[in-house]
C-alpha positions as CSV (number, residue, x, y, z in Angstrom):
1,X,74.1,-122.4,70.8
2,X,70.3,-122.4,70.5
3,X,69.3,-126.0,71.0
4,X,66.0,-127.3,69.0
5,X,66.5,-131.2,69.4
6,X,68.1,-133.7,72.5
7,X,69.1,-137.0,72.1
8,X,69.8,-138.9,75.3
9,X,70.7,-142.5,76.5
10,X,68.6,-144.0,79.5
11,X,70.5,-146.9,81.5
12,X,73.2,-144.9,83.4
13,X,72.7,-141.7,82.1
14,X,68.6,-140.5,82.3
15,X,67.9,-143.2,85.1
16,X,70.0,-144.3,87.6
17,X,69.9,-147.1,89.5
18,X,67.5,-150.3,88.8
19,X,66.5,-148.0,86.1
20,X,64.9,-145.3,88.8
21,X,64.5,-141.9,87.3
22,X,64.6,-140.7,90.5
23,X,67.2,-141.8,92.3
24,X,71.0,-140.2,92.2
25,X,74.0,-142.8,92.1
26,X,74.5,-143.0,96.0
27,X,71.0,-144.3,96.0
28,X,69.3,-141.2,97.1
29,X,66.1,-139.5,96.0
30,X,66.2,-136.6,93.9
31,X,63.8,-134.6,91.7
32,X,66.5,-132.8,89.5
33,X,66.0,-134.8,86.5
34,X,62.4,-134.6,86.9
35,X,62.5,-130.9,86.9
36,X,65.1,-130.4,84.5
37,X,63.0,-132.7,81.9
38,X,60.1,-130.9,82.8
39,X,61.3,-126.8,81.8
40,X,62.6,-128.9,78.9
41,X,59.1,-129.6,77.3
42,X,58.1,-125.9,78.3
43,X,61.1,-124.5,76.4
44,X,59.9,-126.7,73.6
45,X,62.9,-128.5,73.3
46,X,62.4,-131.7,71.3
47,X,63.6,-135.3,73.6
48,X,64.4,-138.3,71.3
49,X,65.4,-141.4,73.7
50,X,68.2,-143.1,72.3
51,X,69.1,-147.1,73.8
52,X,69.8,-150.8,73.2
53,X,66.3,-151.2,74.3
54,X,63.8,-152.6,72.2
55,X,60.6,-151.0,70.5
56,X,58.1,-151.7,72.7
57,X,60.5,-150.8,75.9
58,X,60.7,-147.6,74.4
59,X,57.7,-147.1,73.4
60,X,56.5,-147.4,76.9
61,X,59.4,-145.3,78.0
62,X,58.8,-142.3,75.6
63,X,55.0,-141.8,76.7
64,X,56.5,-141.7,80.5
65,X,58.7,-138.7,79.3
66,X,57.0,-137.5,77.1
67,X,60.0,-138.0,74.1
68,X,58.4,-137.5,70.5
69,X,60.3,-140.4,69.6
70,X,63.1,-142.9,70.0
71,X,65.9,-144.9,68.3
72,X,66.3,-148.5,69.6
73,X,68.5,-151.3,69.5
74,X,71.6,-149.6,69.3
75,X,70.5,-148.0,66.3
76,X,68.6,-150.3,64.4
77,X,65.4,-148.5,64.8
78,X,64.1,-145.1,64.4
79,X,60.5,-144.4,65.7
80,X,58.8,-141.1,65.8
81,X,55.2,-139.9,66.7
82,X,52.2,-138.3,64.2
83,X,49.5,-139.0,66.9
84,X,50.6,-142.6,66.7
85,X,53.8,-144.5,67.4
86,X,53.2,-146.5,64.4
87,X,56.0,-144.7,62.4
88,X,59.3,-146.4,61.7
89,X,62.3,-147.0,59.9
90,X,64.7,-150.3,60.2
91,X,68.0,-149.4,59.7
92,X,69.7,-153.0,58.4
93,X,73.0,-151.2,57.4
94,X,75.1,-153.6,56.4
95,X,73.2,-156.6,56.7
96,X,72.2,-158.6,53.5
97,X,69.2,-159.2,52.4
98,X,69.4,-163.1,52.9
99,X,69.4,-162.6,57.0
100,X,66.6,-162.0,58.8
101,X,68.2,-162.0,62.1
102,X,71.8,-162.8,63.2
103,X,72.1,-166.9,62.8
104,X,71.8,-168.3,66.1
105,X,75.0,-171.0,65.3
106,X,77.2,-167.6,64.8
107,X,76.1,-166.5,68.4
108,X,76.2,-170.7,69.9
109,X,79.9,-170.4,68.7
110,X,80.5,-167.0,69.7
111,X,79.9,-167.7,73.4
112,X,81.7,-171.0,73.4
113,X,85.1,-169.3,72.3
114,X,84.1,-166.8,76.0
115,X,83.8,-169.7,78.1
116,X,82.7,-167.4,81.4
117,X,83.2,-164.1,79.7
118,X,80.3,-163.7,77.1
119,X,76.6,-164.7,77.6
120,X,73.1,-163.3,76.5
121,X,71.8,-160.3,78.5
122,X,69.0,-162.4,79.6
123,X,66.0,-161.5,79.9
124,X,66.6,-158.5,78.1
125,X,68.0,-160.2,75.3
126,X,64.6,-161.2,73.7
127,X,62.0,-160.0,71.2
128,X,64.9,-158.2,69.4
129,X,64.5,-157.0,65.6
130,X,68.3,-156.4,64.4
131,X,70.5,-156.7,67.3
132,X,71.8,-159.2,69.8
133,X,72.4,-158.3,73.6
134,X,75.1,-159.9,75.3
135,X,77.1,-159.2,78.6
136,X,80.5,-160.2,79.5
137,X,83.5,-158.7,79.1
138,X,85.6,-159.7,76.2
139,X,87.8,-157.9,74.0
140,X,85.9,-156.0,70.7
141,X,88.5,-155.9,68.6
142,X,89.0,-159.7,68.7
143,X,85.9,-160.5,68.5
144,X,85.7,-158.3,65.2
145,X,88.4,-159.6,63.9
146,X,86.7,-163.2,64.1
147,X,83.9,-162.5,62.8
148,X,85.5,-161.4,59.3
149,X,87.7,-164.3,59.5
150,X,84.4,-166.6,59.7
151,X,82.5,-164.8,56.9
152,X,80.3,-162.4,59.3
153,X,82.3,-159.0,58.6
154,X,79.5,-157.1,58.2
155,X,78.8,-157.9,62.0
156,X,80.6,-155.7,64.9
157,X,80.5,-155.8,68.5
158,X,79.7,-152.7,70.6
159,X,80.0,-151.7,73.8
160,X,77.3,-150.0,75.4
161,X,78.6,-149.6,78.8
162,X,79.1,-151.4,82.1
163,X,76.2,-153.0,84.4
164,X,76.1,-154.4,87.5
165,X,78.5,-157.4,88.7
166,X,75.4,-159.0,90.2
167,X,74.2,-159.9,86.5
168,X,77.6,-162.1,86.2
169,X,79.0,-163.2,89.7
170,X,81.4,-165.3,89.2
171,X,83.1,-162.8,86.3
172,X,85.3,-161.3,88.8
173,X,84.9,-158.0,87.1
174,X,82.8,-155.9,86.0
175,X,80.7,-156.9,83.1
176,X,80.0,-154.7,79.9
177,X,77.2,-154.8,78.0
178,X,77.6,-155.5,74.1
179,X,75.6,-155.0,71.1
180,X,76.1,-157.5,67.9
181,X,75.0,-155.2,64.9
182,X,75.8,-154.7,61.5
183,X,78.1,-152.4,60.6
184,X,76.4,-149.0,59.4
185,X,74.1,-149.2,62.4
186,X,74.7,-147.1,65.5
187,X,73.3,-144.5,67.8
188,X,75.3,-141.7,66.0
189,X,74.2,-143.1,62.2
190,X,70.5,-143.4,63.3
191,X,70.7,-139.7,65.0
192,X,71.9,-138.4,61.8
193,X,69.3,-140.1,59.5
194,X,66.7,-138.8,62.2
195,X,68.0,-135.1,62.1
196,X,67.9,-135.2,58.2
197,X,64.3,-136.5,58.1
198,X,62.9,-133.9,60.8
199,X,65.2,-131.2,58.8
200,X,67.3,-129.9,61.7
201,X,70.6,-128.7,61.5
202,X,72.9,-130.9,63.8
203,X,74.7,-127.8,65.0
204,X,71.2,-127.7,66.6
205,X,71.0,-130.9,68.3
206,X,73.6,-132.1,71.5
207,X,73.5,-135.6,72.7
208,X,74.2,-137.2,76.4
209,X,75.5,-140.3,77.1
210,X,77.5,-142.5,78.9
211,X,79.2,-145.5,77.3
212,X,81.5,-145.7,74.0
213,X,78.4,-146.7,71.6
214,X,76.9,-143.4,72.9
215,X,79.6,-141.5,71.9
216,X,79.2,-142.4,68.4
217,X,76.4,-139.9,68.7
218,X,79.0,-137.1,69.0
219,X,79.8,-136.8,65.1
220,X,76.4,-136.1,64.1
221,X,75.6,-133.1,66.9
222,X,76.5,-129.8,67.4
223,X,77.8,-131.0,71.1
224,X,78.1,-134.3,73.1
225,X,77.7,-134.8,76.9
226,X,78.8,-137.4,79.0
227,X,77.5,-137.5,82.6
228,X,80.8,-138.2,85.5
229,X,80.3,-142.1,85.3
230,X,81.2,-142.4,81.5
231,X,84.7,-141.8,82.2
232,X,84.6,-145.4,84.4
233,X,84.3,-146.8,80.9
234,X,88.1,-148.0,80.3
235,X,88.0,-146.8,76.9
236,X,86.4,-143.1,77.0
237,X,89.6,-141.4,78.2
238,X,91.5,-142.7,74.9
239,X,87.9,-141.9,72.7
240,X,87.5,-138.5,73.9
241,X,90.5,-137.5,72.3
242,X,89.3,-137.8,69.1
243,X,86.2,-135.5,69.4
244,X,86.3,-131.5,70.3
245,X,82.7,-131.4,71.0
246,X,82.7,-133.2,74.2
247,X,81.6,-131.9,77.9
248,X,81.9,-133.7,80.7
249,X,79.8,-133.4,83.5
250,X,80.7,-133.3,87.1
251,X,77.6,-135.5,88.3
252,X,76.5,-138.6,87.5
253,X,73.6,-140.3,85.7
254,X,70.4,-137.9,86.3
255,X,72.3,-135.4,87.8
256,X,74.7,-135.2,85.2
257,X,72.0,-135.9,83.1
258,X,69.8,-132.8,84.3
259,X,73.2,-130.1,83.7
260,X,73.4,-131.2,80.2
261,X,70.0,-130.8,80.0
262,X,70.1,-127.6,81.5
263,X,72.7,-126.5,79.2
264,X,70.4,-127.2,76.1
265,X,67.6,-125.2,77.6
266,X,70.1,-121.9,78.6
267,X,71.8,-121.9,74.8
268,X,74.5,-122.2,76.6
């Protein structure tokens, strides 16, 4: 499958730990990644980062790779380079016109019904545009179910994955991270808008990942990868039965990430 186009997830799947491009799971210092990214931009492959970060982090963290553009927030934005990074699009899906931003009361009452279990992914929870970054671990489908009791069903939680326990001590498990969005906003719905506007066929474009909100990218690529840690995620075993386009590689963040990389740049 000739391969024009990569979208990728960083935390947990490009970089590894403490956000470390360079480092493999176990801590150790490898170069794979590195290399693999590099015979990447000399097969002229295309790298669009895709994240819960926001603009500016990615911004920042597309010049590093040298990406020709990103989609942020889970979704919500879709950046792309003409010389500049001053290109655009929000992607509000379902949110009405009357919000700016998610009311703060709805996320005040939100946490108070986790006592423990739910609280802002601080500090990376500011300077958002669409989204809201929490951490915890709660159950989604409640949660979604609340918020169309209380009026906000055009809000749903995500899960982007799992972090580490020291960001929640006392949790006693480990905590997820979560994305309040609008419905119609995800990393798969922002992909697809992006391959239509550069005019690439999506059988042309894979994706790698490692959490369930990544493998919303799946539907809108030719072929999904998920690097060895993804299938930690308690809910990817029961997911990946719904898609038929799904590898999953033997190694972990960069390493995993560099063999699906790898794969792109072969055809294979």
């Amino acid at each position: 499958m000739p391969v024009r186009i990569v979208y990728t997830d960083l935390d947990g799947t490009m970089v590894g730990p403490r956000g470390c491009f360079f480092r493999s799971e176990d801590g150790a210092s490898t170069l794979e990644p590195a290399r693999a990214l590099v015979d990447l931009h000399e097969a002229g492959v295309a790298l669009v980062l895709v994240s819960g970060r926001t603009r500016p982090q990615l911004v920042e963290a597309a010049g590093i790779f040298g990406a020709d553009g990103f989609i942020g927030e889970l979704g919500a934005i879709v950046g792309w380079t003409s010389g500049t990074w001053l290109d655009s699009e929000i992607l509000r899906g379902a949110m009405p016109d009357s919000y700016a931003q998610v009311p703060e009361s709805l996320l005040d009452e939100l946490i108070r019904l986790h006592p423990g279990r739910l609280e802002l992914h601080s500090p990376w929870h500011a300077g958002r545009e669409i989204d809201v970054m929490l951490r915890g671990k709660i159950n989604v489908t409640e949660v979604d179910e609340w918020l169309a009791e209380t009026g906000f069903g055009w809000l749903s939680m995500r899960d982007n994955g799992l972090v580490s326990p020291a960001n929640m001590p006392d949790l006693g498990e480990v905590p997820h991270v979560y994305h309040l969005v609008p419905d119609g906003v995800s990393k798969g719905e922002a992909v697809a808008y992006d391959l239509k506007r550069r005019g690439i066929d999506p059988a042309d474009a894979i994706a790698i990942g490692d959490s369930a909100s990544d493998l919303e990218m799946a539907r809108s690529v030719g072929r999904m990868h998920l690097v060895a840690n993804a299938v930690r995620h308690p809910d990817i075993a029961e997911l990946l039965t719904t898609h038929d386009n799904v590898v999953v590689e033997s190694d972990a963040v960069g390493l995993g990430w560099a063999s699906a990389v790898r794969s792109a740049i072969d055809g294979r």
